[in-house]
C-alpha positions in Angstrom: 0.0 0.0 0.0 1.4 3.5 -0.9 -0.8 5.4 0.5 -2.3 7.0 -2.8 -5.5 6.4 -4.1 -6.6 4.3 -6.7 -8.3 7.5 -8.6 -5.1 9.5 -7.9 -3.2 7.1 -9.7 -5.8 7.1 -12.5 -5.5 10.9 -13.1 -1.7 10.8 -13.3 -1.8 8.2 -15.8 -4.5 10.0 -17.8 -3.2 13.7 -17.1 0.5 12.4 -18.0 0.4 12.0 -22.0 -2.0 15.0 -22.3 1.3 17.5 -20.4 3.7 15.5 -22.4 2.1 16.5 -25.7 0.7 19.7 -25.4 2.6 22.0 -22.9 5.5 22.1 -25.7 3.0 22.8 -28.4 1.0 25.4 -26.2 4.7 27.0 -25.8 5.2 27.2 -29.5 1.5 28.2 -30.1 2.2 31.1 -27.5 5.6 32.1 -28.7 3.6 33.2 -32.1 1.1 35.8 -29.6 1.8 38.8 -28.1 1.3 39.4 -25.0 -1.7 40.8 -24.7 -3.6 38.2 -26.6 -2.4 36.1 -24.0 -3.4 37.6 -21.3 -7.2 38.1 -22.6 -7.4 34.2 -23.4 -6.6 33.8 -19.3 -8.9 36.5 -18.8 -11.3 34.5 -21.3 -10.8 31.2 -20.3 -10.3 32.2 -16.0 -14.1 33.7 -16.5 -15.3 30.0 -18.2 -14.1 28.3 -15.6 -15.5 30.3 -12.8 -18.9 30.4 -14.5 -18.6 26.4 -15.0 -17.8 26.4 -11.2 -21.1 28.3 -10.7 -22.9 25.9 -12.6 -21.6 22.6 -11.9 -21.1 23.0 -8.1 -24.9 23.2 -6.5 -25.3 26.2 -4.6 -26.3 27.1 -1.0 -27.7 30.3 0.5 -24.3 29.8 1.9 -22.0 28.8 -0.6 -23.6 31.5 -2.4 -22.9 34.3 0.1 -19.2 33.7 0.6 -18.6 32.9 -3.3 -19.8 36.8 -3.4 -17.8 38.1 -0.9 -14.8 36.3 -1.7 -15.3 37.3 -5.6 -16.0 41.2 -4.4 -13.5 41.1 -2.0 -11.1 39.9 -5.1 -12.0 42.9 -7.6 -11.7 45.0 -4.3 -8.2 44.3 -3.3 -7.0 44.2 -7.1 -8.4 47.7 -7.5 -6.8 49.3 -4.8 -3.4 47.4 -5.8 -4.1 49.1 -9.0 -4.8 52.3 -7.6 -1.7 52.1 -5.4 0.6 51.3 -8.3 -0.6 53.8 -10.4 0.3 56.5 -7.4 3.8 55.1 -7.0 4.2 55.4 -11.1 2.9 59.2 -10.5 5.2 59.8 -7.6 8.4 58.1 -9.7 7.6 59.8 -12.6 7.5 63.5 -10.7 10.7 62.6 -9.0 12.6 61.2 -11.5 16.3 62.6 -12.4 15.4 62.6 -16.1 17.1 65.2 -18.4 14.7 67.0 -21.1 17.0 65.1 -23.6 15.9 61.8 -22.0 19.6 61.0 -20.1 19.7 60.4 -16.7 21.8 61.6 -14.9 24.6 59.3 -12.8 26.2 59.8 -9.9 29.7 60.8 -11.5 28.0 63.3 -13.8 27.8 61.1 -17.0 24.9 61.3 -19.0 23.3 57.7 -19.9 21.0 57.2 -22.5 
């Protein structure tokens, strides 16, 4: 007895062949996007898989309640990360030792491009 289930055992079997094969061509597939493509499929295919959740998963009054808070309190906290990184670009940007000409300026007094 190893101490693994039966079913566990099935998955890895089945899951095995299916990583094998197409996490190199999902990587070749990928290298051929740019970057924001890629980001709205996660965005496209995160929001399937949440509403499948809803779906497949029978709801209580309960299970309803904290999937709410726990999805508001999500979009909450991301929003005020946001908002917090876009006053630290602000304050970087206002305090920054940039030249007109784009060079900034070193501590020995070398201009960088």
């Amino acid at each position: 007895e190893t101490g693994v289930e039966d079913d566990a055992w099935g998955y890895l079997v089945v899951s095995v062949p299916i990583v094998v094969l197409f996490a190199p061509l999902g990587s070749i597939i990928a290298s051929h996007f740019h970057r924001q493509v890629l980001a709205a499929l996660v965005y496209v295919l995160d929001t399937l898989a949440l509403i499948t959740a809803f779906v497949v998963i029978p709801m209580t009054l309960e299970l309803g309640i904290l999937s709410g808070c726990l999805l508001l309190g999500g979009f909450f906290t991301f929003f005020l990360m946001s908002k917090a990184g876009q006053r630290l670009m602000k304050y970087y940007q206002n305090t920054s030792p940039e030249d007109p000409d784009g060079a900034v300026d070193t501590a020995d007094g070398q201009d960088t491009v």
